[in-house]
Rosetta silent file (secondary structure, phi, psi, omega in degrees, C-alpha in Angstrom):
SEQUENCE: XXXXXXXXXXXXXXXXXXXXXXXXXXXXXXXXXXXXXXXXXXXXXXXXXXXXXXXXXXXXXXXXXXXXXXXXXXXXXXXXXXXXXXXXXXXXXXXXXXXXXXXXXXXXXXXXXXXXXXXXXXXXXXXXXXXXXXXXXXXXXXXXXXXXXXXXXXXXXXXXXXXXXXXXXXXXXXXXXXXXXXXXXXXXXXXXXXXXXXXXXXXXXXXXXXXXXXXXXXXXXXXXXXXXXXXXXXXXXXXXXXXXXXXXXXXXXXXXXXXXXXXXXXXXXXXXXXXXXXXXXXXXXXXXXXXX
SCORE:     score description
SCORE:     0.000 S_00000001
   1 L     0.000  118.951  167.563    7.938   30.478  112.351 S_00000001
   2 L   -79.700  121.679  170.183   10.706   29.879  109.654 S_00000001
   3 L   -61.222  168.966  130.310   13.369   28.330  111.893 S_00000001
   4 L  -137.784  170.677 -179.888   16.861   29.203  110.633 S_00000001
   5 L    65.444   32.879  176.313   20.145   27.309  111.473 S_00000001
   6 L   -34.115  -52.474 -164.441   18.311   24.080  111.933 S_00000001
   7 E  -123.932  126.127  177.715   21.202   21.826  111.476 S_00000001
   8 E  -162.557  144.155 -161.411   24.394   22.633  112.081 S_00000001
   9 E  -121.075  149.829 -140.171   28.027   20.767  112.140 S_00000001
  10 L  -147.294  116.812  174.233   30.348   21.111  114.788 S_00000001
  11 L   -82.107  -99.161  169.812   34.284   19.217  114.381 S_00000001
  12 L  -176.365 -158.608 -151.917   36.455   20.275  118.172 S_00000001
  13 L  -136.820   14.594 -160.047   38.424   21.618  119.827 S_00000001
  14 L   -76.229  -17.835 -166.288   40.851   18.517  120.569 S_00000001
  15 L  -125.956   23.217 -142.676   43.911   20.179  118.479 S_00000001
  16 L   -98.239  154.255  159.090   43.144   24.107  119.042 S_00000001
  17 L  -169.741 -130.547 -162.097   45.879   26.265  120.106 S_00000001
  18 L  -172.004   15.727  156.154   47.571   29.721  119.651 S_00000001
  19 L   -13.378  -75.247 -171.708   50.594   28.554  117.718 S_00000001
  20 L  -141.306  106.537 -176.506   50.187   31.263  114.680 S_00000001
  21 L   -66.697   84.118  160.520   48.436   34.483  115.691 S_00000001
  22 L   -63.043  -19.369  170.127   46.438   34.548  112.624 S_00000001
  23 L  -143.045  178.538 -174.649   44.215   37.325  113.859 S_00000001
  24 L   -69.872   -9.166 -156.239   44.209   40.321  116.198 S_00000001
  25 L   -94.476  -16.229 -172.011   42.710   38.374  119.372 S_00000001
  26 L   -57.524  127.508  163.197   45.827   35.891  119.403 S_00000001
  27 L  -123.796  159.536  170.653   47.898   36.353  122.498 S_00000001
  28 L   -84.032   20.768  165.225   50.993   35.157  124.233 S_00000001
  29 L   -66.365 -167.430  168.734   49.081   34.220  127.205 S_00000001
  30 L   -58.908  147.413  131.747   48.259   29.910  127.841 S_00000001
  31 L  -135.111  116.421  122.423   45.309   28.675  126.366 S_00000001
  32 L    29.723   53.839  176.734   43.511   26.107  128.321 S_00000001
  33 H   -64.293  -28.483  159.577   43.069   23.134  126.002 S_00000001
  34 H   -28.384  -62.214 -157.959   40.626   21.499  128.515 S_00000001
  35 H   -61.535  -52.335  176.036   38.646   24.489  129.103 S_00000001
  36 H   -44.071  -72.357 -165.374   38.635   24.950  125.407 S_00000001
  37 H   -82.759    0.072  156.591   36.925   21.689  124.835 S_00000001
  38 H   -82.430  -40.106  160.423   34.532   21.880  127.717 S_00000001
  39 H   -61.741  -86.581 -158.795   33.558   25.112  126.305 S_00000001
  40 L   -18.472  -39.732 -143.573   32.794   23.430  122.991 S_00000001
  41 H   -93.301  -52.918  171.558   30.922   20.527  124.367 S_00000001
  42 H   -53.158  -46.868  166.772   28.798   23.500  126.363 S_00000001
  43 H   -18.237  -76.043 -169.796   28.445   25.043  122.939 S_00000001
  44 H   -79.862    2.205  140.723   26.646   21.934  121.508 S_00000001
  45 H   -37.203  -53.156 -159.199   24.619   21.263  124.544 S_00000001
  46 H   -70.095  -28.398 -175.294   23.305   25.066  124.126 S_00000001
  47 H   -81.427  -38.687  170.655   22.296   24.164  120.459 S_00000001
  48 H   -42.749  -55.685  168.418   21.073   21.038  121.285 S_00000001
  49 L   -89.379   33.287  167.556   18.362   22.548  123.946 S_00000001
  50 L  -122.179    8.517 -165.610   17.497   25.101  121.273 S_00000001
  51 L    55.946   43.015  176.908   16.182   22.179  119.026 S_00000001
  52 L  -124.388  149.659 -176.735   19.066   22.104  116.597 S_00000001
  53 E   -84.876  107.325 -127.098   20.211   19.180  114.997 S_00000001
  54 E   -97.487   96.007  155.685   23.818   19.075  116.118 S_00000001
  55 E   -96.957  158.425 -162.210   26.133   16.714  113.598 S_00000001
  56 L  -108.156   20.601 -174.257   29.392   15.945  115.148 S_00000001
  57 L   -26.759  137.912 -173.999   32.558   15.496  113.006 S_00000001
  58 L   -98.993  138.028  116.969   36.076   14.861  114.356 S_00000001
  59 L    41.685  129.243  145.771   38.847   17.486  114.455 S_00000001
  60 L   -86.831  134.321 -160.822   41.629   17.663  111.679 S_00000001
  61 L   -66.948  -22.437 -164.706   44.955   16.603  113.290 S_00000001
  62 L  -122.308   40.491 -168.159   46.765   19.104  111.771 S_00000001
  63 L  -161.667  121.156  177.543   45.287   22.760  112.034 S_00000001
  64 L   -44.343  -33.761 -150.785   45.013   25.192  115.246 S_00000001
  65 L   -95.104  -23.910 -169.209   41.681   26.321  114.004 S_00000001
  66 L   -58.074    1.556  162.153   39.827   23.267  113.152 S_00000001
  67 L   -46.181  -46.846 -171.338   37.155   23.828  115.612 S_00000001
  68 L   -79.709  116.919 -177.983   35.749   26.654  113.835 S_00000001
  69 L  -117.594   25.655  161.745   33.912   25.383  111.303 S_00000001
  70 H   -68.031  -34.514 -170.764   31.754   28.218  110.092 S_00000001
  71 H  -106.098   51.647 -171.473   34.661   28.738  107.809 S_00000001
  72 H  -109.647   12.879  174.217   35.309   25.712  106.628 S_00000001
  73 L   163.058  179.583  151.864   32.484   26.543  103.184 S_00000001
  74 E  -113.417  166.507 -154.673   29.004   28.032  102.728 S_00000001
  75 L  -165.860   81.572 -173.417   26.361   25.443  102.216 S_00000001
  76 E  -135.831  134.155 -161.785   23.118   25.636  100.904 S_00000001
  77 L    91.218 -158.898 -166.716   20.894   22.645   99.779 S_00000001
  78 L   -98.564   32.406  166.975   22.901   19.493   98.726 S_00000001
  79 E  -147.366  159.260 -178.052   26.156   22.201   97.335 S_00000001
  80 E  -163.121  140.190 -169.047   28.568   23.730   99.202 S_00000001
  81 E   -94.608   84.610 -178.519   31.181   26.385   98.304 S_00000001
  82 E   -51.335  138.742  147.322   34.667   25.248   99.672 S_00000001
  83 L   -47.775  138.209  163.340   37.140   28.050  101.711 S_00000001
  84 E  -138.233  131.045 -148.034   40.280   28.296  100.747 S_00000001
  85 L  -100.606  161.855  162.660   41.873   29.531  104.702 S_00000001
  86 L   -45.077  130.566  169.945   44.912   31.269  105.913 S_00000001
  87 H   -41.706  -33.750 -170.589   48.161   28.894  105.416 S_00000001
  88 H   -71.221  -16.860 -159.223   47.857   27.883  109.075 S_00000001
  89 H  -108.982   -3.947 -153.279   44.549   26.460  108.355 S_00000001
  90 L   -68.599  -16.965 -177.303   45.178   25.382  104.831 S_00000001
  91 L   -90.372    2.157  159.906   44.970   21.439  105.457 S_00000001
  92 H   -42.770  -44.062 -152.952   41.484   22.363  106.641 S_00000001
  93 H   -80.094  -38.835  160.903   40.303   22.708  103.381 S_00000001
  94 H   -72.075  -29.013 -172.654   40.453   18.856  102.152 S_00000001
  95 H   -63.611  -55.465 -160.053   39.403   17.766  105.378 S_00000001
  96 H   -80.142  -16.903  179.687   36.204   19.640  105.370 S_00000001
  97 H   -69.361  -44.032 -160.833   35.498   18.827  101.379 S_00000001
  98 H   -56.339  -50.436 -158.208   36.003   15.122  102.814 S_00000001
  99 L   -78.077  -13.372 -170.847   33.493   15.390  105.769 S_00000001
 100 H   -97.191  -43.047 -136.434   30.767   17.356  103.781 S_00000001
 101 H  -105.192   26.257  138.582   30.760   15.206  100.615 S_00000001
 102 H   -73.970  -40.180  150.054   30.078   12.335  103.457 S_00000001
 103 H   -47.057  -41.226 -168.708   27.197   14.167  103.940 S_00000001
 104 L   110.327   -1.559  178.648   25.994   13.799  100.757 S_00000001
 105 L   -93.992  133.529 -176.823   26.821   17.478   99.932 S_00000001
 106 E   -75.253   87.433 -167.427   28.245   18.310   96.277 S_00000001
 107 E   -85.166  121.829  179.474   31.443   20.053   96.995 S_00000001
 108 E  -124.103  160.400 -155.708   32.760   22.925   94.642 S_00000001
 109 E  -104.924  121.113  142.597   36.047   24.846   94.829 S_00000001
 110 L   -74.272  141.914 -171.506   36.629   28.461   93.941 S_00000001
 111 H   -50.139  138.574  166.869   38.425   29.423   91.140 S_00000001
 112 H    91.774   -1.673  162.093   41.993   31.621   90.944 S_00000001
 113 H    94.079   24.944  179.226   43.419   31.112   94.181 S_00000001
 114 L   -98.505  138.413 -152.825   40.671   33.753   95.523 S_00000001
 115 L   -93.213  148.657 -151.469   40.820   33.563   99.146 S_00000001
 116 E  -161.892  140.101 -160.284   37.114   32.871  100.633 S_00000001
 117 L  -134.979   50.672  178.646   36.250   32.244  104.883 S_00000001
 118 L    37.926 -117.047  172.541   33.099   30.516  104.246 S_00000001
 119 L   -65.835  -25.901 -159.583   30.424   31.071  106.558 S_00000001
 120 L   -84.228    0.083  173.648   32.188   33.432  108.385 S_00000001
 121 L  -125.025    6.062  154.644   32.284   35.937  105.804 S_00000001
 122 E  -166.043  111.260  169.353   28.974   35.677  104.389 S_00000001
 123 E   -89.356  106.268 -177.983   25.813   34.862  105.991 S_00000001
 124 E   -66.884  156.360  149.754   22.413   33.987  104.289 S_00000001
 125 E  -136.116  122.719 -135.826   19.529   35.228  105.035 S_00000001
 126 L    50.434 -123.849  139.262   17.012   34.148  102.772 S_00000001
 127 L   -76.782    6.331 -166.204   17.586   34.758   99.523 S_00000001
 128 E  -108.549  155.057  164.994   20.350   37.755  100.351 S_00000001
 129 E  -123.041  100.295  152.334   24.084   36.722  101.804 S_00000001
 130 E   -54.262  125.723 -178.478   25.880   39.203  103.552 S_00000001
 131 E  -112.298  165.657  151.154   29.365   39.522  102.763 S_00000001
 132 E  -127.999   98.147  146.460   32.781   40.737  104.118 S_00000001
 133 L  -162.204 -139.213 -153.814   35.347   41.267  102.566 S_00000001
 134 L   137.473  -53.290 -158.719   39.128   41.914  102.405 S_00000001
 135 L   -85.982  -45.749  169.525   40.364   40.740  105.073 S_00000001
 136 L  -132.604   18.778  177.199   39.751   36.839  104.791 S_00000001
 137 L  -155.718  163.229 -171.328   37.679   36.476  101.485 S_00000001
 138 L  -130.271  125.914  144.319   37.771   38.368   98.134 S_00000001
 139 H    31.555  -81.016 -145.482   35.158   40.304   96.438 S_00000001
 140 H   -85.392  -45.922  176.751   35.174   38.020   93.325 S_00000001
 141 H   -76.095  -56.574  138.534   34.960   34.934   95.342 S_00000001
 142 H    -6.257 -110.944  165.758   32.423   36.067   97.037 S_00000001
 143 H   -15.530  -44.666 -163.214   29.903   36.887   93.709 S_00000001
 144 H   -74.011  -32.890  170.188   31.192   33.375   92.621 S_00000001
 145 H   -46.186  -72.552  155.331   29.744   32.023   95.887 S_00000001
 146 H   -11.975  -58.185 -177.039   26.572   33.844   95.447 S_00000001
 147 H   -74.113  -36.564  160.014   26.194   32.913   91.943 S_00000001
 148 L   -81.159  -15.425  178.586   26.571   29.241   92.646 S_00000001
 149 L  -133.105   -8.205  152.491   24.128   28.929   95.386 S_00000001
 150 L   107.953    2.590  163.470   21.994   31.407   94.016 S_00000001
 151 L   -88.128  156.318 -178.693   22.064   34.280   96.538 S_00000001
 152 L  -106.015   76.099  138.830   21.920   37.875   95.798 S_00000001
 153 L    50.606  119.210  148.927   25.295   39.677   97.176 S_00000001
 154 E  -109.809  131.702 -175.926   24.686   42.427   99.700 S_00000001
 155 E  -109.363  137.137  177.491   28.657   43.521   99.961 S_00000001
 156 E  -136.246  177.942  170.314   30.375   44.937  102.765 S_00000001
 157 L  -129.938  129.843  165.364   33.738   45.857  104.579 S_00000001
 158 E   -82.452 -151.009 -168.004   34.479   46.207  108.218 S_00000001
 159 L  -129.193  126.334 -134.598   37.117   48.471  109.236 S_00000001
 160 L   -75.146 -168.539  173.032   40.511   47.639  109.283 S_00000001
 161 L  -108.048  138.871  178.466   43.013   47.239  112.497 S_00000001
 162 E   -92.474  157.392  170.654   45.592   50.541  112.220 S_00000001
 163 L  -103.537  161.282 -163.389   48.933   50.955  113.623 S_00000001
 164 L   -64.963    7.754  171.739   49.578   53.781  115.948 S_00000001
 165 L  -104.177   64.001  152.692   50.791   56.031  112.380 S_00000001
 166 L    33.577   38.444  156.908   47.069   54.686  111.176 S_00000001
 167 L  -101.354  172.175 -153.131   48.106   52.566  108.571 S_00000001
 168 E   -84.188  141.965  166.581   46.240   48.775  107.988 S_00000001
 169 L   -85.297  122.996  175.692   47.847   46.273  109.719 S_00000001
 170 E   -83.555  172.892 -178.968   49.031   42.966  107.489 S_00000001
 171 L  -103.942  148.750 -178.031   48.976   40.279  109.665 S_00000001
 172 L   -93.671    6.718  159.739   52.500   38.664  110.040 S_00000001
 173 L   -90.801  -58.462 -175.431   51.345   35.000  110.010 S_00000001
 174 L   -86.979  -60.694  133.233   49.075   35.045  107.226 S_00000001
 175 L   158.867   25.565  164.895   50.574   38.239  105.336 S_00000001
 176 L   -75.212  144.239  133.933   46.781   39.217  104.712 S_00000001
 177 E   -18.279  117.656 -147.992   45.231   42.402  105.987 S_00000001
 178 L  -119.821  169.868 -161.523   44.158   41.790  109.346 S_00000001
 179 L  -155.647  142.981  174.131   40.548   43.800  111.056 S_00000001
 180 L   -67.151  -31.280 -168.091   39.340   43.139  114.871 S_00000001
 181 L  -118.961   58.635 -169.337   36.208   41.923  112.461 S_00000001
 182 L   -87.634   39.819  162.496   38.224   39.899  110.058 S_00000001
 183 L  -178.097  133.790 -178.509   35.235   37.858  109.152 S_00000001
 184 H   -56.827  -28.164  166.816   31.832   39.516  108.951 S_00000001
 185 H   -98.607   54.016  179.285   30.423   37.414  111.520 S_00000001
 186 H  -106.535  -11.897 -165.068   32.274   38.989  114.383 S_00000001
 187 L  -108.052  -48.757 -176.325   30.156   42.591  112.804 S_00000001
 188 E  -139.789  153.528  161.503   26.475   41.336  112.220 S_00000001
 189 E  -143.004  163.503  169.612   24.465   38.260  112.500 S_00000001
 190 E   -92.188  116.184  173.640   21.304   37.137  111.281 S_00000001
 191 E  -104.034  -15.936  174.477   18.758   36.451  113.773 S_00000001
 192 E  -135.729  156.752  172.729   15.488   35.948  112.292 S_00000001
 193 E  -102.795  158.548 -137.862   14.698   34.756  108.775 S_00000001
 194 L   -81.149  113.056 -173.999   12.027   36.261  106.075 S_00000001
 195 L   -75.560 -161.386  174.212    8.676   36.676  107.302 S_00000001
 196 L   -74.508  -43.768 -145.509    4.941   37.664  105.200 S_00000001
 197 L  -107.206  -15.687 -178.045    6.091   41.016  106.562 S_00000001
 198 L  -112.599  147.244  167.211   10.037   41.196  106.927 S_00000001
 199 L   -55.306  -37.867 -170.978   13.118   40.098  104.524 S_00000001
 200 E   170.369  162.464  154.664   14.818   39.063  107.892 S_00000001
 201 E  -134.542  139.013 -153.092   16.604   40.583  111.171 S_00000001
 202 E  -121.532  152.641  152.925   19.792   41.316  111.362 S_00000001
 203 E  -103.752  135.306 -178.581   22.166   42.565  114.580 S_00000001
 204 E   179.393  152.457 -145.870   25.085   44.457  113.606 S_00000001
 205 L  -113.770  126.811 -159.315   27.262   46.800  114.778 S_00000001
 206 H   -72.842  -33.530 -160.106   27.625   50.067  112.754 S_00000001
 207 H   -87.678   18.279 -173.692   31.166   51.299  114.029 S_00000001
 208 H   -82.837  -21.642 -165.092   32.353   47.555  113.206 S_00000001
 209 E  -105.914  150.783  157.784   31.981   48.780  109.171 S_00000001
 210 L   -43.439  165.305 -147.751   33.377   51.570  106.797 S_00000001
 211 L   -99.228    0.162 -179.619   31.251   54.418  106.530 S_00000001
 212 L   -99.526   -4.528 -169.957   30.099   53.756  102.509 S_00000001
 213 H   -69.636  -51.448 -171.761   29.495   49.845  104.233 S_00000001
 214 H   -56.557  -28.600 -176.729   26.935   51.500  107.203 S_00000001
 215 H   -55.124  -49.371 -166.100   25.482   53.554  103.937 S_00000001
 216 H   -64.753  -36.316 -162.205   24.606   50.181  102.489 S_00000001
 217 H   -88.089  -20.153  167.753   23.223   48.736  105.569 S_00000001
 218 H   -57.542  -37.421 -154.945   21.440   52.099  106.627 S_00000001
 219 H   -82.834  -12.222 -174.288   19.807   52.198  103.246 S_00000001
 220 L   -57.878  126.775  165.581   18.285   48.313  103.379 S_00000001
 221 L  -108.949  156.812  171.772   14.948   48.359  103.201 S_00000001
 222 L    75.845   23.753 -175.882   12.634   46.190  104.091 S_00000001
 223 L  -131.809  129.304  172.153   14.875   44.380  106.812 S_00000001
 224 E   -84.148  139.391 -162.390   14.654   44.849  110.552 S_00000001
 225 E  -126.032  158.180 -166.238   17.787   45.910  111.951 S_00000001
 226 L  -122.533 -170.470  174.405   18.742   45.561  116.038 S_00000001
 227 L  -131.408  164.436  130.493   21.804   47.787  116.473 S_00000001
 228 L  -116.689   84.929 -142.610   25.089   46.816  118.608 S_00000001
 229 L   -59.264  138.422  159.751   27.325   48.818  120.402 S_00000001
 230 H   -15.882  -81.066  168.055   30.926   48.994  119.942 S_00000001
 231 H   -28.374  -36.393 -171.959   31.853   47.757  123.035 S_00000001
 232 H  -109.276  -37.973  173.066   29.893   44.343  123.143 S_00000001
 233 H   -38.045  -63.486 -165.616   30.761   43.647  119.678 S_00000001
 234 H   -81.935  -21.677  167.860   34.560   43.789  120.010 S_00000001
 235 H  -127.536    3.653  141.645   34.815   42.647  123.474 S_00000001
 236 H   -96.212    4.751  175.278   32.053   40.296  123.798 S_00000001
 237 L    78.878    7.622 -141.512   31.927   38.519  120.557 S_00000001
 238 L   -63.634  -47.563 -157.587   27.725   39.704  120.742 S_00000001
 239 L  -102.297   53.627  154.854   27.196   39.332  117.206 S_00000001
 240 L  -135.832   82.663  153.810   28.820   35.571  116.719 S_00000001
 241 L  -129.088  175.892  176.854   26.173   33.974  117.892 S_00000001
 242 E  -113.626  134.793  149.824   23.541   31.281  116.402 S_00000001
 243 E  -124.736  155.788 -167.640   19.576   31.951  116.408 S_00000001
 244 L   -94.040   -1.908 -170.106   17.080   29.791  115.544 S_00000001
 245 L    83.864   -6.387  164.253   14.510   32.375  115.167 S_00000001
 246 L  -156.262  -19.909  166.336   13.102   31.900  118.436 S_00000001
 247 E  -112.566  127.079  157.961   16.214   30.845  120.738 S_00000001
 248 E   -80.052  114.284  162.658   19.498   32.946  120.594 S_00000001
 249 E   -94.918  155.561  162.615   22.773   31.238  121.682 S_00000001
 250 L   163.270 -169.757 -120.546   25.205   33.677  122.348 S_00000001
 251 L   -72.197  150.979  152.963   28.215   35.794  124.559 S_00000001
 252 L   -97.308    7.745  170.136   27.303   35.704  127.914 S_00000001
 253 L  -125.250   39.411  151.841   28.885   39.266  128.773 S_00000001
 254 L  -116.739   86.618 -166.115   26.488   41.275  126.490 S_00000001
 255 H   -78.721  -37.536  165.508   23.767   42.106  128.432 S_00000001
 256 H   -32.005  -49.607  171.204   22.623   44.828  126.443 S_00000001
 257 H   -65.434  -34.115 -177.213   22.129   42.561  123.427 S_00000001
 258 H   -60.990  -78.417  168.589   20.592   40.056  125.560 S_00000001
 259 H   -14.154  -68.738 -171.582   18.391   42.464  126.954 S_00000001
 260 H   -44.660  -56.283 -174.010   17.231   43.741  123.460 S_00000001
 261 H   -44.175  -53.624 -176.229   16.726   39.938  122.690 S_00000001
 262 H   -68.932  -45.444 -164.529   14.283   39.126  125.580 S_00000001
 263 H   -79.408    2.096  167.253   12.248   41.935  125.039 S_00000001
 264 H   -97.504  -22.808  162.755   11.536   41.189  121.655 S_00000001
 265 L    73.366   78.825   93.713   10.393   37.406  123.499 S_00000001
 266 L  -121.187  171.111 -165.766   13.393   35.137  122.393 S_00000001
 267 E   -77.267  115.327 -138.274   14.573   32.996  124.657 S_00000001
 268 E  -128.218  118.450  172.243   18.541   33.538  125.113 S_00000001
 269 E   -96.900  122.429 -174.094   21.118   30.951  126.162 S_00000001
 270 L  -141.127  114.899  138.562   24.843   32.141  126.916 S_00000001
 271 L   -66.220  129.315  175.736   27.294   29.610  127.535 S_00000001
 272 L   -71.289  121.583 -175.187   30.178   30.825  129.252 S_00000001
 273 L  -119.868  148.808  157.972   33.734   31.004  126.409 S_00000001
 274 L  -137.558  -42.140  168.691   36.482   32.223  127.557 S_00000001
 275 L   -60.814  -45.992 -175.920   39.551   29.899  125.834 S_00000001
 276 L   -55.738  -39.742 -152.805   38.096   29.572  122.181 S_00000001
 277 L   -59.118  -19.399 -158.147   37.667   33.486  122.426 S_00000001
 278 L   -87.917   55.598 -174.908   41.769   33.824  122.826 S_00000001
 279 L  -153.681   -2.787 -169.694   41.833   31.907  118.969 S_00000001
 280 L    82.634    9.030 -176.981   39.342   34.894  117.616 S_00000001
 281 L  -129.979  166.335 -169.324   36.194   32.654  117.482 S_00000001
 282 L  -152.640 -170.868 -179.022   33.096   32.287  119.486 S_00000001
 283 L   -56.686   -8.936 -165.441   29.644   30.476  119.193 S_00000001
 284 L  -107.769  -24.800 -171.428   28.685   31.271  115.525 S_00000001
 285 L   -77.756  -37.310 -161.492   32.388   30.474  113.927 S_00000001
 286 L   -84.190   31.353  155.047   32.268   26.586  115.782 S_00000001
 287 L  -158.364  151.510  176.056   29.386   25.475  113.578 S_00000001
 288 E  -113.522  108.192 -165.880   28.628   25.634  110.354 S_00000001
 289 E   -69.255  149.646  164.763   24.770   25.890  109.154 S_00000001
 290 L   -99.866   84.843 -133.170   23.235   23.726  106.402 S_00000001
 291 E   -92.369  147.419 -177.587   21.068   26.644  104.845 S_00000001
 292 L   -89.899    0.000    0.000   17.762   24.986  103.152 S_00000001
């Protein structure tokens, strides 16, 4: 079995809050900073009894968001492609060159002020990356990602969030375009990686994407595809989860995906989130894989 997501680094949840509604999921209820960081802790527990090797990194002092740290680069090998984040997050972005090139990872910055959401907007599989973007990464930065680590681009767009006259909503914290799937992995994930007989398997939810994006992902060949319903996507997080290629962590109120999951015989873990979810993130944005 080629594992994927082997390794994977995880800062906390010690600073998180709901300051600046940077996405659509932000509300003016409470959030639970406890809860929050009890979830987290369950998080790396679930990866932990899934055989992945969990590094631990502390928290930047100064950013609602630093928990999630799928977007804090992409990373494959000894290089990694710094983010450049939403202003609330923007002191992220030294923090996380600091903590990777501690690693031993070769950090490089994209060029032009093009804005790029790491992991969370494009997810290898193999040699291919799935992209998103618009909404928190650009096109161009993207390709440069690609291009630098050596992946080959499949590019897509979800679908944006409308106002009741149906025009795209900017967001009024970040002044970006804002999408209930403002980072592709809230739309698809990868769950298995490239067999003798498959490129990979992917879950992903077609009414999360524009209709020339579902074209692209209808027409892949040679990839096994799992479908996801509407429903579990947007209000169960299903596809921001992590698999290993034989264990699945992920939402614990999609049973349908779950379902799909067992019967294919892996084994499925769902830690219960309920605080991180009110910040827009789940299990696959609070770690960030170290892709071989």
């Amino acid at each position: 079995m080629n594992r994927i997501n082997s390794t994977l680094l995880m800062s906390g949840a010690d600073f998180f809050s709901n300051d600046q509604p940077i996405n659509p999921y932000y509300a003016d209820e409470d959030i639970d900073r406890n809860v929050a960081i009890n979830e987290h802790v369950a998080i790396g527990h679930a990866f932990e009894s899934a055989e992945i090797n969990v590094i631990r990194v502390e928290p930047p002092t100064t950013s609602q968001d630093g928990v999630y740290t799928a977007n804090w680069a992409l990373v494959r090998g000894t290089t990694a492609v710094l983010a450049r984040l939403p202003n609330a997050r923007h002191t992220e972005e030294e923090w996380a060159e600091k903590i990777l090139q501690t690693q031993g990872i070769r950090v490089v910055r994209v060029p032009n002020n093009w804005k790029f959401s790491g992991q969370g907007d494009a997810l290898p599989c193999g040699n291919y990356l799935f992209c998103g973007s618009t909404y928190r990464s650009d096109v161009e930065a993207q390709k440069f990602a690609a291009d630098t680590l050596g992946y080959t681009r499949i590019q897509l767009r979800t679908v944006p969030q409308l106002t009741a006259e149906g025009t795209e909503v900017i967001n009024g914290s970040s002044g970006w375009p804002d999408s209930f799937y403002y980072d592709i992995d809230l739309a698809l994930s990868i769950i298995k990686g490239p067999t003798e007989n498959s490129l990979g398997t992917i879950a992903y939810c077609p009414k999360a994407f524009t209709a020339e994006s579902q074209h692209v992902l209808e027409g892949l060949e040679g990839f096994d595809k799992i479908i996801v319903s509407e429903q579990e996507a947007i209000q169960a997080f299903a596809c921001n989860l992590v698999s290993t290629g034989e264990t699945v962590i992920m939402s614990a109120t999609a049973p349908q995906l779950k379902a799909e999951f067992e019967s294919r015989g892996l084994r499925v873990i769902t830690p219960t989130i309920s605080e991180l979810a009110k910040g827009g993130g789940y299990i696959r944005c609070t770690s960030l894989s170290f892709n071989s």
